[in-house]
C-alpha positions as CSV (number, residue, x, y, z in Angstrom):
1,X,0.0,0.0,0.0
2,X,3.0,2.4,0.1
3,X,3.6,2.5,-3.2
4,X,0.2,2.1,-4.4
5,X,-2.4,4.0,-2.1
6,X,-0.7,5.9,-0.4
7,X,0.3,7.6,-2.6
8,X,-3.0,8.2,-4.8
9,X,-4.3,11.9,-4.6
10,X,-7.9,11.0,-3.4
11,X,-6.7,8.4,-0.7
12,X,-4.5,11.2,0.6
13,X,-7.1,13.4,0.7
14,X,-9.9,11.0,2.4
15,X,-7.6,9.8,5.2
16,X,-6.4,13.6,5.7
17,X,-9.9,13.7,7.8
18,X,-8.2,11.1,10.4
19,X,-5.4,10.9,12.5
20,X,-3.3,8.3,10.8
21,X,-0.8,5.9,12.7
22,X,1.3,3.5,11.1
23,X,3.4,1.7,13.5
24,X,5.9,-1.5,12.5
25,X,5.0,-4.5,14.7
26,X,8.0,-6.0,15.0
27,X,9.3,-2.9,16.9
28,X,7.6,-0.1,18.2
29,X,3.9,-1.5,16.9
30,X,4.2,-4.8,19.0
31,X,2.2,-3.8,22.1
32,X,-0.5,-2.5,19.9
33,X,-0.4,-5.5,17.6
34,X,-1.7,-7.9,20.5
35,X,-3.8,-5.6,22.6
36,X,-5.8,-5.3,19.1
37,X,-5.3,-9.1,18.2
38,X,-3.7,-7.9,14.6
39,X,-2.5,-11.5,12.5
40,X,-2.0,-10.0,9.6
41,X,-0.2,-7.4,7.8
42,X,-1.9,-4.7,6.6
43,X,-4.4,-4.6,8.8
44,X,-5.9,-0.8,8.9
45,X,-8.3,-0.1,12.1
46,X,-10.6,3.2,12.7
47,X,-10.9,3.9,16.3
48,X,-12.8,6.6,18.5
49,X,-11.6,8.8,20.6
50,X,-11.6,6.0,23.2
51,X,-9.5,3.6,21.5
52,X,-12.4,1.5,20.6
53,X,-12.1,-0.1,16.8
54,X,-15.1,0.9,14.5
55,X,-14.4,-0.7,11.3
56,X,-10.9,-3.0,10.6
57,X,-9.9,-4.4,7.7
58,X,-7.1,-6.8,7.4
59,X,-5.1,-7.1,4.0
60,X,-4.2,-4.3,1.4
61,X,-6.8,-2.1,-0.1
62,X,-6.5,-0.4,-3.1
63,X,-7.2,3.4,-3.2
64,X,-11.1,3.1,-3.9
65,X,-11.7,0.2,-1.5
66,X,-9.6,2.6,1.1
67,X,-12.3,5.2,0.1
68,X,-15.3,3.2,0.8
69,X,-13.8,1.8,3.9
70,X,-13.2,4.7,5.4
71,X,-16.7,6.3,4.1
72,X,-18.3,3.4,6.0
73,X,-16.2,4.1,9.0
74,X,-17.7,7.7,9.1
75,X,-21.0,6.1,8.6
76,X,-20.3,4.0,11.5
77,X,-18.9,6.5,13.9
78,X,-22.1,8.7,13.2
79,X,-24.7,6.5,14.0
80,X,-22.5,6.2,17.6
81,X,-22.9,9.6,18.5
């Protein structure tokens, strides 16, 4: 996904309305990876402001599946407000 969505205009632009994370979980990322349960890599989670996963995803995602994920995630995180 970093040199394929990443990089695309519109994903940048749809995940510029999150705070994005990307941690390696062989280092820093490992703590995370287990509280989380992650068993595979990508996996891309939206979280509230709690820490509390709305919508995960595990496995690359090209840039207009990363679109509609993270339009469902907004959907999501609406209707819990």
């Amino acid at each position: 996904m970093d040199r394929t969505t990443y990089k695309d205009k519109a994903a940048i632009q749809n995940l510029g309305q999150f705070v994005t994370v990307k941690q390696n979980t062989d280092k820093e990322g490992r703590k995370t990876a287990m509280k989380y349960n992650v068993s595979a890599l990508p996996t891309l989670m939206v979280m509230d402001s709690t820490g509390k996963v709305i919508l995960r995803v595990e496995g690359g995602l090209l840039p207009k599946d990363l679109a509609l994920f993270l339009k469902d995630a907004k959907k999501k995180a609406a209707k819990k407000k």
